[in-house]
N, C-alpha and C positions, 0 to 999 in steps of 0.2 A: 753211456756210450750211445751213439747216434745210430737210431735201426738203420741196417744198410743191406739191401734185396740182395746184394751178391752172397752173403753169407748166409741170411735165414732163408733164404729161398736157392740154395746150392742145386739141387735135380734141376734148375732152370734156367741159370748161369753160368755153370761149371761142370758141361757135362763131359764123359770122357771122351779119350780119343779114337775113340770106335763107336757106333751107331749105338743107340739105344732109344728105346719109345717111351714116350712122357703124355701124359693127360694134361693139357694145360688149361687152368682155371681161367677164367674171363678178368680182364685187367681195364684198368682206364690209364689214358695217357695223353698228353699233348701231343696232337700230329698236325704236322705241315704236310702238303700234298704239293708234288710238280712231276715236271719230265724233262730228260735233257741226261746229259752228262755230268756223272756227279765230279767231276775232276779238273771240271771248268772255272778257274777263276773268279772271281766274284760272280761265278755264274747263282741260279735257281736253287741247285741243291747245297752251298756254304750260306748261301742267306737264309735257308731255312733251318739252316746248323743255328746260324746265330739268333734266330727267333725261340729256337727251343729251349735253349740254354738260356736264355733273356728271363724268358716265362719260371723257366726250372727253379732257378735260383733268387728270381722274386717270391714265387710260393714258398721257399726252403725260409728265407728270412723273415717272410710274413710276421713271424714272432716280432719279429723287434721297431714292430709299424701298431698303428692303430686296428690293421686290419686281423681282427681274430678269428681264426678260423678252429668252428669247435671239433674239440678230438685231434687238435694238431700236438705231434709230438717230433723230437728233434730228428733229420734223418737227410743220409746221405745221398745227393741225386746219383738214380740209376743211371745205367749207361745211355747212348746212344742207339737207336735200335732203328732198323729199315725193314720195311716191305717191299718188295722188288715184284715185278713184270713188267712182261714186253708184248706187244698183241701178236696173235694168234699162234702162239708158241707155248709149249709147259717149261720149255726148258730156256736156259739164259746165254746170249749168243754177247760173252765178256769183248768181243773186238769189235762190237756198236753199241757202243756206251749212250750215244746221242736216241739209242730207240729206248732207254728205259725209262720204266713209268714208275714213282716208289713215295711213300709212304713213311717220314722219317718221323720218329717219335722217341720221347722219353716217360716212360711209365711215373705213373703218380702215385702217391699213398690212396688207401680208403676214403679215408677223410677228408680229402679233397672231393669237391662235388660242381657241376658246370657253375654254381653259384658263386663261387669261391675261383672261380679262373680269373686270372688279373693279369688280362691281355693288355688292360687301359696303364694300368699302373706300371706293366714292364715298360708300355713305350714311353710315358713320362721320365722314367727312370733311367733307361737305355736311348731313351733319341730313336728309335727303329720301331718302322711300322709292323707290327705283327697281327694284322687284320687278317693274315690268310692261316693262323692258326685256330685248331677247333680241341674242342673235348670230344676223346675218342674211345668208344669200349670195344675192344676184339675180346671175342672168344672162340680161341685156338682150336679147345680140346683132343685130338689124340694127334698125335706128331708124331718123326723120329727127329733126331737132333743127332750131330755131332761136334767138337770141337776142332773147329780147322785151323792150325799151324801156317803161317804164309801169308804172302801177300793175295789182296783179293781175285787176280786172274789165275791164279795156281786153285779156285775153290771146285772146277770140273771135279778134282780126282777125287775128294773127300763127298762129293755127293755121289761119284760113281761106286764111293762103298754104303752108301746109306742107299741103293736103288737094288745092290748088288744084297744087301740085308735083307730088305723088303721083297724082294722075290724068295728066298731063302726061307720068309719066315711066315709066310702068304698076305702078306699086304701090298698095295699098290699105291703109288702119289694121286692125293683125291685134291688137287689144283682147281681150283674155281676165281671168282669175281671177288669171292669174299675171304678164300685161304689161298694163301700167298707164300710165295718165297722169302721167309724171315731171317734176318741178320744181327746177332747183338755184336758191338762193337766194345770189347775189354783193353784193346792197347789204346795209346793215342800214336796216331801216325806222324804225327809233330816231333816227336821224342822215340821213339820205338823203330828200327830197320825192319822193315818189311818180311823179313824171313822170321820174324820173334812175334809176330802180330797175331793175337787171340781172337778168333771169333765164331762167336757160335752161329751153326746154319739148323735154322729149322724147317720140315716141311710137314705140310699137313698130308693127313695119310687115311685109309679105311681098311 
């Protein structure tokens, strides 16, 4: 069976539907960087959809090219996943879409290292320039997270119980340049109504 981060790494993708606090270990991932409106049309943020995905599933197949990558084993690409802000705000104002600044990424296995990124090989193979993707290490460490039910302007109330926890429990949102407003995306919005859509909200916290 093909490792797949949703299930061995459950406390990070599947967390419940009330607030709870996670240490998150340091990850690498492919991230494209823009701003703008993610709901635009073949805007900035679907083109770096499709850059990610280009990269994702050129390294998944690697196996079956000349290119070997050591320590590669079979495995299913993780979700979609966003960093979100807006300047000089903590919090996220969902009815100016065109002021957001984000961070979209798809995490990588271990074993994958900047040497081994096949930016050249996706675009050979896809036709699409993906020069504005990079190799990306966050490390989160201590968050709360919840799982939000809904479409993504409905996400106010579900952090208004993760702020309403944090005061409860003596923690505050510790929001900087470098911890961010994180989103993992588990529906796809192509196939899934908007009221069934899974997504985990995480924020960094002290």
């Amino acid at each position: 069976m093909p490792f797949d981060f949703k299930k061995e790494y459950k406390e990070f993708y599947m967390p419940k539907n009330k607030p709870e606090i996670v240490t998150v270990p340091p990850a690498n991932y492919i991230a494209v960087r823009g701003t703008g409106d993610p709901n635009e049309p073949d805007g900035a943020y679907q083109q770096a959809i499709s850059v990610l995905y280009a990269i994702a599933y050129t390294l998944k197949m690697s196996y079956k090219t000349d290119h070997r990558i050591e320590g590669f084993f079979e495995y299913v690409v993780p979700p979609l996943e966003g960093f979100w802000w807006q300047e000089n705000t903590d919090s996220i104002d969902y009815a100016d879409k065109s002021a957001f600044h984000w961070i979209s990424v798809i995490r990588l296995p271990d074993f994958i290292t900047p040497d081994d990124f096949a930016v050249q090989t996706a675009e050979k193979k896809k036709k699409l320039d993906c020069s504005k993707a990079e190799f990306l290490t966050i490390d989160e460490g201590l968050c709360v997270q919840i799982m939000h039910h809904g479409a993504f302007d409905d996400e106010p109330a579900s952090v208004a119980l993760m702020d309403t926890f944090l005061a409860e429990n003596g923690y505050i949102n510790d929001f900087t340049a470098a911890r961010l407003h994180h989103e993992i995306y588990l529906s796809d919005p192509r196939k899934t109504a908007p009221e069934k859509w899974k997504t985990v909200i995480r924020h960094p916290i002290k």
